[in-house]
Structure formats: C-alpha cells, structure tokens
C-alpha positions in Angstrom: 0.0 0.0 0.0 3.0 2.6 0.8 4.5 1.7 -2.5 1.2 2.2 -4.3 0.8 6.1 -2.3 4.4 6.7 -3.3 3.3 5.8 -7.2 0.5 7.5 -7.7 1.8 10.8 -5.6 4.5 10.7 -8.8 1.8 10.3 -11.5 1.3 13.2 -13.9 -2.6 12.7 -13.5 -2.6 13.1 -9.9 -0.8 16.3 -9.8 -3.1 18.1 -12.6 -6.0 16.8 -10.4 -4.6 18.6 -7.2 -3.6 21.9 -9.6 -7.1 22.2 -11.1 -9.1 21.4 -7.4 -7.0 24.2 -6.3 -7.1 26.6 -8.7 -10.6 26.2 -10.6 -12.7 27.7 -8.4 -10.3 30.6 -7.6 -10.2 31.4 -11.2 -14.0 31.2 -11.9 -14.8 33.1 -8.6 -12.7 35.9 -10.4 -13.9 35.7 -14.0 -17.1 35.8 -12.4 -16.5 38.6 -10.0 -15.2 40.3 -12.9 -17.6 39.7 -15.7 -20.9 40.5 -13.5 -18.6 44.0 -12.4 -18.6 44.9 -15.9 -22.9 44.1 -16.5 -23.5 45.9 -13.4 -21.7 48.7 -14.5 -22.9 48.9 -18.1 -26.9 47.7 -17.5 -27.5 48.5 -13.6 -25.4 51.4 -12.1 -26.6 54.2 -14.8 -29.6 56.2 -13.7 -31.0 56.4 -17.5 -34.7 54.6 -16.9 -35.6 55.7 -20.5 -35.5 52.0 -21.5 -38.1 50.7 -19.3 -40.7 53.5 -19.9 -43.4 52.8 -22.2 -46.8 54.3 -22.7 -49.1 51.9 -21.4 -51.1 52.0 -24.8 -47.7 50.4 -26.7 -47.6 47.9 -24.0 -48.6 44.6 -25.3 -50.6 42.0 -24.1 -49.2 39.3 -21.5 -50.5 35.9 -21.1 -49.4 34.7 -17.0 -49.3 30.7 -17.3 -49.6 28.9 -13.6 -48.7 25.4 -13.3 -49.8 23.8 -10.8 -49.0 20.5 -9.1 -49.7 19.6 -5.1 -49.8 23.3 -4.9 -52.8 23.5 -2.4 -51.2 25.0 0.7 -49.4 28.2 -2.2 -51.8 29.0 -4.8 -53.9 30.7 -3.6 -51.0 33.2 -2.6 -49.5 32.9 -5.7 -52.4 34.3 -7.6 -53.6 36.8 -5.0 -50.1 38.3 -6.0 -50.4 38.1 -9.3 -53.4 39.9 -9.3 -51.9 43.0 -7.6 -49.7 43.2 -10.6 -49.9 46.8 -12.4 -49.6 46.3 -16.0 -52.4 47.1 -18.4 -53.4 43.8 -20.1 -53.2 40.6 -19.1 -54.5 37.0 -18.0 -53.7 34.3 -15.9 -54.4 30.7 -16.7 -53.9 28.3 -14.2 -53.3 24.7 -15.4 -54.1 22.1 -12.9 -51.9 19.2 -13.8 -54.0 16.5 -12.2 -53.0 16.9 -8.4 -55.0 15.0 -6.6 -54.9 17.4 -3.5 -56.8 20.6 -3.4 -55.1 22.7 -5.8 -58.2 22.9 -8.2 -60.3 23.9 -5.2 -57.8 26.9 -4.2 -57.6 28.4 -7.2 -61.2 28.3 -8.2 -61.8 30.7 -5.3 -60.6 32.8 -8.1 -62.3 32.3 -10.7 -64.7 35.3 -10.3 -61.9 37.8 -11.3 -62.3 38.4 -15.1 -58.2 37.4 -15.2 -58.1 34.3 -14.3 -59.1 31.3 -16.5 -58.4 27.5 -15.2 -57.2 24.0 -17.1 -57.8 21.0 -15.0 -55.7 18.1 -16.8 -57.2 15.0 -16.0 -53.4 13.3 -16.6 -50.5 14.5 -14.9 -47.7 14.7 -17.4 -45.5 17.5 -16.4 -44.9 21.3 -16.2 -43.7 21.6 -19.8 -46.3 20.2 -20.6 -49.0 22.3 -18.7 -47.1 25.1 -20.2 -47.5 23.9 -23.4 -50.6 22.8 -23.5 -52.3 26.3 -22.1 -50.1 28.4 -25.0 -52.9 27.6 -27.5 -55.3 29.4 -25.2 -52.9 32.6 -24.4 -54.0 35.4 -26.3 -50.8 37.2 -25.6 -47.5 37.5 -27.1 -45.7 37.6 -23.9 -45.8 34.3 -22.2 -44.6 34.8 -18.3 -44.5 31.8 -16.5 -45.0 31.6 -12.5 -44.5 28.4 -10.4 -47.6 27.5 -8.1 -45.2 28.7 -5.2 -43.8 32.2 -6.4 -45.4 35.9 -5.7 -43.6 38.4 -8.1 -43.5 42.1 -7.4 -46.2 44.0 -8.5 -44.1 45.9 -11.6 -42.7 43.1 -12.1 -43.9 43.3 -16.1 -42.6 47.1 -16.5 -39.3 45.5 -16.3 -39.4 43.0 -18.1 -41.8 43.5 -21.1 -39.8 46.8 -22.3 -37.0 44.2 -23.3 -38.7 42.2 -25.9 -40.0 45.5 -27.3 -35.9 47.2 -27.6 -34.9 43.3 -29.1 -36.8 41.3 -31.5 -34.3 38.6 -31.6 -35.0 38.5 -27.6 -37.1 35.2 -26.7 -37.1 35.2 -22.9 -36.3 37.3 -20.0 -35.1 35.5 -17.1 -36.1 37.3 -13.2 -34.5 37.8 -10.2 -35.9 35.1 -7.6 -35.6 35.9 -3.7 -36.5 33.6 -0.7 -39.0 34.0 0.9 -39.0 31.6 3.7 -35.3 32.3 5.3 -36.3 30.9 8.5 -34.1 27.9 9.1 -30.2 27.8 8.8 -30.8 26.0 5.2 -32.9 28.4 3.9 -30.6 31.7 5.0 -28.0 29.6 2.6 -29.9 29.5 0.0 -30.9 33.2 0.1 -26.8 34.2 0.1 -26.7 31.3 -3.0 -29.2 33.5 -5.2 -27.8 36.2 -4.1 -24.4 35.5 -5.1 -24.2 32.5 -7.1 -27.2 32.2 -9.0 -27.8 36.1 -9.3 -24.1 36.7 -10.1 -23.4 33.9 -12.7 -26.2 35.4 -14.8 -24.7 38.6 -15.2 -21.6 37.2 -16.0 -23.0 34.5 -18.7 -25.1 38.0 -20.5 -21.4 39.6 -20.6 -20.2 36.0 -22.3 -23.1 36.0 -24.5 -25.5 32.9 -23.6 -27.1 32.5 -20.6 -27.7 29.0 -18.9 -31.0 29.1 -17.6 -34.2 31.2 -17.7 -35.1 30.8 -13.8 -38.3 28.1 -14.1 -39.5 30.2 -11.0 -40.2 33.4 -12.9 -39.3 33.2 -17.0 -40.8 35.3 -19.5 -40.9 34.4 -23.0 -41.8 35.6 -26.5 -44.7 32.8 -27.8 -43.8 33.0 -31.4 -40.3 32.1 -30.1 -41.3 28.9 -28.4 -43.2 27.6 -30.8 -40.4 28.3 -33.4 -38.1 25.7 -30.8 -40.7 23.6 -30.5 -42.5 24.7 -27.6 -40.9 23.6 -24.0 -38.6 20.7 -23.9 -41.1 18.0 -21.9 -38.7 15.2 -22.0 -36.0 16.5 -19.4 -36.5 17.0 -15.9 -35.7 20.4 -16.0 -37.3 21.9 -18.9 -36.1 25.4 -17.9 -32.2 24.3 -19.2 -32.9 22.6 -21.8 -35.4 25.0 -23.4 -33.1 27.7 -22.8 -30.5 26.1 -25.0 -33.1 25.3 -27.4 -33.8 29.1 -27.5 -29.9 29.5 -28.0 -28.7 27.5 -30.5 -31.6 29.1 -32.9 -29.7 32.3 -32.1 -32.1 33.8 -30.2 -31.2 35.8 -27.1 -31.7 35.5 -23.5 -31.8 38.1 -21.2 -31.4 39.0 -17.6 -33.3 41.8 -15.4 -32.1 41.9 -11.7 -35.3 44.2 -11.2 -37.9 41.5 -12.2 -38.2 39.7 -8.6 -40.2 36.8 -7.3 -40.7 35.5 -4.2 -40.6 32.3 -3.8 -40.2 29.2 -1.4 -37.1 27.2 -1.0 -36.4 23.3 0.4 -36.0 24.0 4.1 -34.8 20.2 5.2 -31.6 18.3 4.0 -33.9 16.2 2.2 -35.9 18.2 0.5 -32.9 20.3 -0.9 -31.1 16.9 -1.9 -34.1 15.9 -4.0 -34.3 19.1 -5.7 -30.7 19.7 -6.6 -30.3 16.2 -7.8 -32.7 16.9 -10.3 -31.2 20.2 -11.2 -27.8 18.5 -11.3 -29.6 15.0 -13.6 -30.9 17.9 -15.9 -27.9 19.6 -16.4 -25.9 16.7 -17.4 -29.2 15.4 -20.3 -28.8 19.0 -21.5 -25.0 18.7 -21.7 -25.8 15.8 -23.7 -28.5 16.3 -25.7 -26.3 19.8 -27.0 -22.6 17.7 -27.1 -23.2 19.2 -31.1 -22.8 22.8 -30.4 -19.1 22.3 -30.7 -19.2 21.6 -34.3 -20.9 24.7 -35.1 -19.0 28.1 -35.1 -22.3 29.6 -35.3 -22.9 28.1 -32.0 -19.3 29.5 -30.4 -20.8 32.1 -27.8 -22.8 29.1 -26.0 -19.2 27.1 -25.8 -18.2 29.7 -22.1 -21.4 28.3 -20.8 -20.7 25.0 -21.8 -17.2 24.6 -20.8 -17.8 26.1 -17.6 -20.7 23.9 -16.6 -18.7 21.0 -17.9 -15.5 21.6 -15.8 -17.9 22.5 -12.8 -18.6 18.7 -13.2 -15.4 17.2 -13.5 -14.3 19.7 -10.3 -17.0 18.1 -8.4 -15.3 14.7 -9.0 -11.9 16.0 -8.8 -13.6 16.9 -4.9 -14.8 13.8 -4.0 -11.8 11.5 -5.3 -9.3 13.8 -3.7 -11.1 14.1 -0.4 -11.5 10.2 -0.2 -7.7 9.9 -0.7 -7.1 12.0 1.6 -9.6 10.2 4.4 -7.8 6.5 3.0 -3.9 7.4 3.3 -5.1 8.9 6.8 -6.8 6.3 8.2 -4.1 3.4 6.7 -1.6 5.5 8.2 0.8 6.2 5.3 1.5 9.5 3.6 -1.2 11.7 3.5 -2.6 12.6 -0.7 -5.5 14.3 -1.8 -7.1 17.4 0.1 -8.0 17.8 3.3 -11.8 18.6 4.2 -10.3 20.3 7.5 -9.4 23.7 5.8 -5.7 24.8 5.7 -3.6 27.6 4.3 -5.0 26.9 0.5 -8.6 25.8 1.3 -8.6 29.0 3.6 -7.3 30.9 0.3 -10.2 29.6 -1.9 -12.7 30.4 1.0 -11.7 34.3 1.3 -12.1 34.6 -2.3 -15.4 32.4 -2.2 -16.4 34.7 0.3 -15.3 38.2 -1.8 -17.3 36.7 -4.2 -20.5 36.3 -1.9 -19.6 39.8 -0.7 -20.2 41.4 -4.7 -23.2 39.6 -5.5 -25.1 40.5 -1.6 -23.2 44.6 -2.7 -25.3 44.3 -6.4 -28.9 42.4 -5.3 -29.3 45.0 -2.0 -29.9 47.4 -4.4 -33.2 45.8 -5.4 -33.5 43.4 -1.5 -31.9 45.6 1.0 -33.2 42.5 3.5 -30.6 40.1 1.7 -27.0 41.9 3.1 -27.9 41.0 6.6 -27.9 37.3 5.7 -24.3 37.5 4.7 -23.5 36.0 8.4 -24.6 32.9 7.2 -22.0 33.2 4.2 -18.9 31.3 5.9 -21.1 28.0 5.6 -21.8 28.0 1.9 -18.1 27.2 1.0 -17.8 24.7 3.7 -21.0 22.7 3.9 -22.9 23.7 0.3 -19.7 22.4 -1.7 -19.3 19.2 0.0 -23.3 18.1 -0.4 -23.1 19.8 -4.0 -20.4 17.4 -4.9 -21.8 14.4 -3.9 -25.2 14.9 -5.4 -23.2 16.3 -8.8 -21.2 12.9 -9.0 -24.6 10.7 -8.1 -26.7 12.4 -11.0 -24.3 12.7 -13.9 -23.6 9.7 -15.3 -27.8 8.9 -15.2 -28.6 12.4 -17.1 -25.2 11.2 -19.7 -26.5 8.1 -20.3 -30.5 8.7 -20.2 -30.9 12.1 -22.1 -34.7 11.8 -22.1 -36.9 11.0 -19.7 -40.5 12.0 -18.3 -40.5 15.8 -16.9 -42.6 15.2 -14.0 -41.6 15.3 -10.3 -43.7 16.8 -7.3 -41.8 19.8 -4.9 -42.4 19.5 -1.0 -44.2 22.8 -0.1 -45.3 24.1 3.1 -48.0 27.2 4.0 -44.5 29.5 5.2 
C-alpha cells in the first residue's frame, strides 16, 4: 500500500487533479466577479430609466401561465399576488396538472376575477407540458411563466416586457428570484446562494453572450419564439435548461433583469434540498448531452463559455470527491497523506476568502433591489464549507444517469409548506 501512495503521488494525473481542485474555483470566482462588475456597470449602475418606460397604450398584451401541481397550501397566494400586478393587459391561466390534493379547489376561489381562467388536466404529465398545453389558449404575445409557489412584485412586467419590445431577436427574460422563507439555517444559505451565485453567474454569462438558464421560478418568453423551438422541452427533468438552449442554439437571445423579482419558497430540510438539486444536477448533465453538437458549429461559439464552464464545474465536483477520499484512506491506513484535506488549511482557507469576496459582490449588487438580503451574509462562511461538499456528492450521483438517459418524463412533485 506505501509503494502504491508513493506511485500515484509521482503520477502526472494526480498532480493536474490537485492543480485544477486548487485553482478552478479561484479562477472562476474571479472571472465571475469580474464579468458581472462589468454588467453591473454597463446595464444597472446608470440612472437612464428611458429604457423601461413605455406608454401603457404600446404595451402589449401578457399571457401569466400557472402550473400547478400539489400546490394547495401556495396557490392561492401565488395568484392573489399576481393579481396585484400593475400592468395594463393581461391574463392568468392556471393549469391544474392533475393533483390529486386541493389545488383545483384553491384556485377556483378565483375564478370570479375576469383574469383568471383554469385547465384542469385530467393526466399528470408534467410542467412543460401544462405550459404547453395552455399556449394555444394565451391570447398574448408575452408568455410569463410563474411556479404554483412564487409571488412576483407587483411591476414586475414594467421591467421585463420593455426588453422584448428594444430586441426582437429577444425570446425570454429570465427574473430575479428571492427567498421567501429564510427561517431555518438552510434556507438563510440558500438566500446568500441566489444572491451571489445564481444572481451573479447570470450577469456574467449575459457579458459571455449565452445565458444557462431562464429561472423556471419566474421566466418570460416571446410565444412566437417557443413555438419556433418547439414549444418547451417536456422530456428532461428540468425543462427550464434545456429550453433555454433550445432558445440558444436558434440564435435567439436571452436576457437578464435583476429588477424582475419573485418570491418564492425554497427546500428548508436536507432532504428536501437533496431531492431538488439532484434533479437540477440530472438535468444539467441530459442537457449537456442532448447539445454535445454545439461544438461543431461556429455559429454556435458564444454558448461554448457556458458550456465549458458547466462542464469543468462537473469534472471539479469529482476531482472533490476522489481527492477528499484519498485523503480520508492514506489517513486512516496511516501512510503518507494525498488528496485534500476537508479540515481547511492555508489553500482551502485561500479559496474560501475569495469564495467569500465573491459572496460579498453579488449581496453589494442584489441590496440594491433586497436591501433585506445583506444581513444574511453571516450565514455566508457556511456556503463554502458545507454547500460544496453536499453539491459534490449529489453532482457525481446524477451525472452519469442524465449522460447516459438524455430523455426522460418531466414530471416530479416539490415538498411545499404554508410558510
């Protein structure tokens, strides 16, 4: 066994595995810092409004779609917000994807209110599919899709709407989401993570010219776009990735608008969040796989950041695990120690600060629209320490399914509580 520590400690492939765990997430941290200093800068920081304002009589028609699974203890809040929205024109269809709870019954309370019209699928096939199967009945151009969970702010559509009228190549605008139940040590987490990971990787991807994913909280589209890609991609279990590369490699655009904010509900148990981001990390890899051809297209070369970056994200996440279990086996066998440490020294302490910094920029840029998110930076020192390590693990369990099973049915059901 010493001989075998000795021999791989001298192996090439070992010591590029060590350089890039140690210096990957440095150098994205920065590029990311970086890119999303130079969007805030150019699209945020300048006090010219002219962009967003638009006589209401120009403004054109909107068409909310709802779906709605096991959403009986949030709907009802969900469209009570949306109702409160101030924008001219627009409708709300709920689609009741067969939920045998008592979704259809909450959300019939509102079926008084001249906006609101309801689907009640009698099959439960998935939320691309509810989307999908209510565009035929939206009489507006603008699709914005809500999950059964989220409340958007009430001008929500004067930010967003003004961008598909600037761009006609422009077929979706993805939001800003926001927690809005940071009540358990989980949950404060996951409002830094929006804040500063999610929040701060879009700005960067708009300055690198694709964008990954229109948020499937809060994502508003242009219809005649969808239908051009084939409506939304139903056979993935995140139909928010793959129909934004859908979207992409047709050449539309995909925008970002920090000022569009939702509130919305995140897992606030270890299991809950575990079942969620598996998903999100099975969905990334059959999207990754179902667009392994954008490399063979220079037309397609400003989607190849996204994709390289998501890609290496990956193979870091493995490079974590493998190192870390060396580490834990030449430490418990007694010989000398290889790998990386999980107890954080000199260089982990290194990649922390600058995890940190970047935490810092993205809580400095969303206060400006959630002034209520800075003071959950406390909680900050635990994302690089605890999130990573549970990340990791669920990244290396869901990969190889979503590599080798592309396809598969859309439909999954999210724990929700009346928080």
């Amino acid at each position: 066994m010493y001989n075998l520590v000795l021999t791989i400690a001298e192996s090439d492939i070992y010591k590029v595995t060590l350089i890039f765990f140690a210096l990957y997430p440095m150098f994205m941290a920065l590029v990311w810092i970086w890119s999303s200093i130079i969007y805030f800068f150019r699209r945020e920081h300048r006090g010219d409004m002219s962009f967003y304002e638009v006589a209401d009589e120009d403004l054109p028609a909107v068409s909310i779609i709802v779906p709605a699974y096991h959403e009986e203890l949030t709907v009802a809040r969900t469209l009570g917000g949306l109702l409160q929205i101030d924008y001219p024109d627009f409708e709300i269809i709920v689609v009741n994807d067969a939920s045998d709870d008592d979704t259809l019954a909450e959300a019939q309370k509102f079926i008084h209110d001249s906006h609101v019209r309801i689907i009640d699928k009698r099959v439960n096939e998935g939320k691309a599919m509810a989307i999908n199967d209510a565009l035929p009945l939206a009489s507006g151009e603008i699709i914005m899709v809500v999950d059964g969970d989220a409340v958007p702010d009430s001008d929500v559509l004067r930010w967003v709407v003004p961008h598909f009228l600037h761009n006609p190549r422009l077929a979706a605008v993805t939001g800003n989401p926001r927690v809005r139940n940071p009540y358990t040590l989980l949950a404060k987490i996951q409002t830094i993570e929006f804040s500063s990971i999610i929040s701060l990787l879009k700005r960067s991807q708009v300055v690198w010219g694709r964008v990954m994913t229109v948020s499937g909280v809060i994502g508003v589209y242009r219809k005649s776009a969808l239908e051009d890609v084939g409506l939304c991609v139903h056979d993935c279990v995140t139909e928010d990735i793959s129909t934004s590369w859908e979207f992409q490699r047709r050449y539309y655009d995909i925008r970002y608008e920090p000022r569009a904010m939702v509130r919305m509900q995140v897992p606030h148990t270890l299991r809950a969040l575990w079942s969620q981001r598996l998903r999100w990390a099975r969905g990334l890899a059959q999207t990754l796989r179902r667009n392994a051809g954008v490399w063979r297209h220079w037309r397609n070369r400003r989607i190849w950041p996204v994709y390289l970056e998501a890609s290496l994200s990956i193979l870091w996440a493995y490079s974590f695990m493998i190192l870390t279990t060396m580490w834990l086996i030449t430490w418990v066998i007694g010989a000398p120690l290889l790998g990386a440490t999980p107890i954080p020294e000199w260089w982990g302490m290194l990649i922390g600060t600058i995890s940190l910094t970047q935490l810092a920029v993205g809580v400095l840029m969303d206060r400006k629209y959630d002034p209520d998110v800075a003071r959950y930076y406390f909680w900050a020192a635990l994302y690089p320490l605890v999130y990573w390590f549970q990340m990791s693990i669920i990244t290396c369990i869901a990969t190889p399914g979503g590599l080798l099973h592309p396809k598969g049915p859309g439909t999954w059901r999210t724990p929700r509580s009346a928080d």
